[in-house]
Every structure is written in C-alpha cells, then in structure tokens.
C-alpha positions in Angstrom: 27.6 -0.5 -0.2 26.0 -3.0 -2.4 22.0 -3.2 -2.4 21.2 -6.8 -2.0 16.7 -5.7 -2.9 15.0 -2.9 -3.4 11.1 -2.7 -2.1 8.9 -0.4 -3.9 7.3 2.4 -0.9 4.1 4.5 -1.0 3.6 7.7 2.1 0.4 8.0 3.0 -0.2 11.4 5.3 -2.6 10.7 7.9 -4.1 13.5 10.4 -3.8 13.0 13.4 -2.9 9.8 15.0 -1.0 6.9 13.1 -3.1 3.7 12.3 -3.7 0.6 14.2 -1.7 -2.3 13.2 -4.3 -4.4 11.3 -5.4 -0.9 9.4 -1.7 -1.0 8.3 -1.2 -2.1 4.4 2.5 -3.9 3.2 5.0 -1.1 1.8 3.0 2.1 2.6 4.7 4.1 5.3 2.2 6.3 7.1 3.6 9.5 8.3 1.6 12.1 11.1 3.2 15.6 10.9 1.5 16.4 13.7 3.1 14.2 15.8 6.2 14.3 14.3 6.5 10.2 13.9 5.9 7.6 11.3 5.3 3.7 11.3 5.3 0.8 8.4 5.8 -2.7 8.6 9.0 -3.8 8.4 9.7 -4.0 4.7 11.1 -7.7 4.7 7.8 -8.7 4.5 7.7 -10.3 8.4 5.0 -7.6 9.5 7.1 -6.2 12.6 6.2 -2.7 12.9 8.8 -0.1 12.5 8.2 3.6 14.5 10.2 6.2 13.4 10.6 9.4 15.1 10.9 12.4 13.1 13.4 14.9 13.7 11.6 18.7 13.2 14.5 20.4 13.6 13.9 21.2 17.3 15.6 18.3 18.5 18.9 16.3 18.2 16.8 12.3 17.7 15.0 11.2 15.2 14.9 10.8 11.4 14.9 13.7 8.6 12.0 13.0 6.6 12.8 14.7 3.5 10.0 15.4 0.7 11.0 15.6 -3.2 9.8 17.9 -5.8 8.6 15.1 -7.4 6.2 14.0 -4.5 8.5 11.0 -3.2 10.0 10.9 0.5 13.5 10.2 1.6 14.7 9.2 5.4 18.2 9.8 6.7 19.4 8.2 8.2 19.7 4.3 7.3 17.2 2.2 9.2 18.0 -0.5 10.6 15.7 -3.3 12.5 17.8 -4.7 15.3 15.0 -7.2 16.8 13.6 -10.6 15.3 11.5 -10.8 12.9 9.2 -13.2 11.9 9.9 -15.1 8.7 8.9 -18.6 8.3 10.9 -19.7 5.2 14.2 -18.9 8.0 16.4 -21.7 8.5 17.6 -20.7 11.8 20.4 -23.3 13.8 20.8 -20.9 17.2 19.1 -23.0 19.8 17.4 -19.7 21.3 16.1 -18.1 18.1 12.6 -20.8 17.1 13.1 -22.2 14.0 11.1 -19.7 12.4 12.5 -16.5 13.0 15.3 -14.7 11.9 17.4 -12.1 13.0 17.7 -8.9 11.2 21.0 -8.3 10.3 22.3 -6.4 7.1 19.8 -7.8 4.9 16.8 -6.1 6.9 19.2 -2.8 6.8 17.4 -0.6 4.5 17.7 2.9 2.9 14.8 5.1 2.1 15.4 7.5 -1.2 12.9 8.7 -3.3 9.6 5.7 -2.2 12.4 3.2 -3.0 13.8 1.4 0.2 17.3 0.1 -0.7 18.3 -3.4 1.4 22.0 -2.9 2.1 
C-alpha cells in the first residue's frame, strides 16, 4: 500500500469525558480510558469529527489502541471516513455532492502508527 501523506499526531489523555468540538485542537487525538472511546478531527484537515471506539478486550468492536515504549499510540485497525467531508479547494462534478465537498475515499483512509497517521 503506498502512503499518498503522512500527518503528524499528538494523544492527549483526558479524564473523564471527551471534549466538546470547539475545545478540540487539529491533529491531537483525545483518548478517555474511562470510557473506552476516543475522538479527533478528521486528519484531512475538513474538521469532521472522527469517534473511535476502543476495544478493552471485553468485546469483539472497536479499535486496539496500542501504547509504545516510547510514549506514542498506535490504532488497528485502518480508519477509514466513509461520509463527506468538507473541503473547499474540492472540485467536485456529482450533481448531489455541493461543489465544495468531497467524498472520502482512499485518500482520507489513514493508518495510525507510532503519532504518525499514514494516508493510504
């Protein structure tokens, strides 16, 4: 699989709850133990937000947040963003999509490994 960008990622740990949406900052992806979730903005830069489930072992959904020894995260699996996002430097020619959104297809397909998420 080829990467077509990669995006530069910080976790931030919160207690408790996740944030709101206008407390959320670009690339940072805020994970609650507690609640055994996580959120970021997508990391195409349109500003959907992204929820991810974590799986704590006690279930068969969810993503595997894995923690480094060297204090970066890692996600399995892939994520992938199947809605629309909202990009306005899209081009788009489908008469149902406005002209400036896009649809997320493989470039908005991203792997998370070690705070780097890889577009494939």
């Amino acid at each position: 699989m080829k990467t077509l960008r990669k995006v530069q990622i910080a976790p931030v740990y919160v207690d408790g709850y996740l944030p709101e949406f206008e407390e959320m900052e670009d690339n940072k992806i805020y994970i609650s133990e507690e609640y055994q979730t996580s959120t970021h903005k997508c990391l195409c830069g349109c500003g959907l937000i992204t929820i991810l489930p974590l799986n704590n072992g006690k279930n068969t959904f969810g993503w595997n947040l894995i923690k480094e020894s060297d204090g970066t995260i890692s996600f399995t699996p892939s994520i992938l963003n199947p809605e629309y996002c909202i990009n306005e430097s899209a081009d788009s020619t489908d008469e149902f999509v406005p002209t400036t959104w896009t649809k997320h297809y493989a470039s908005h397909h991203y792997i998370i490994t070690k705070n780097i998420a890889n577009f494939v």
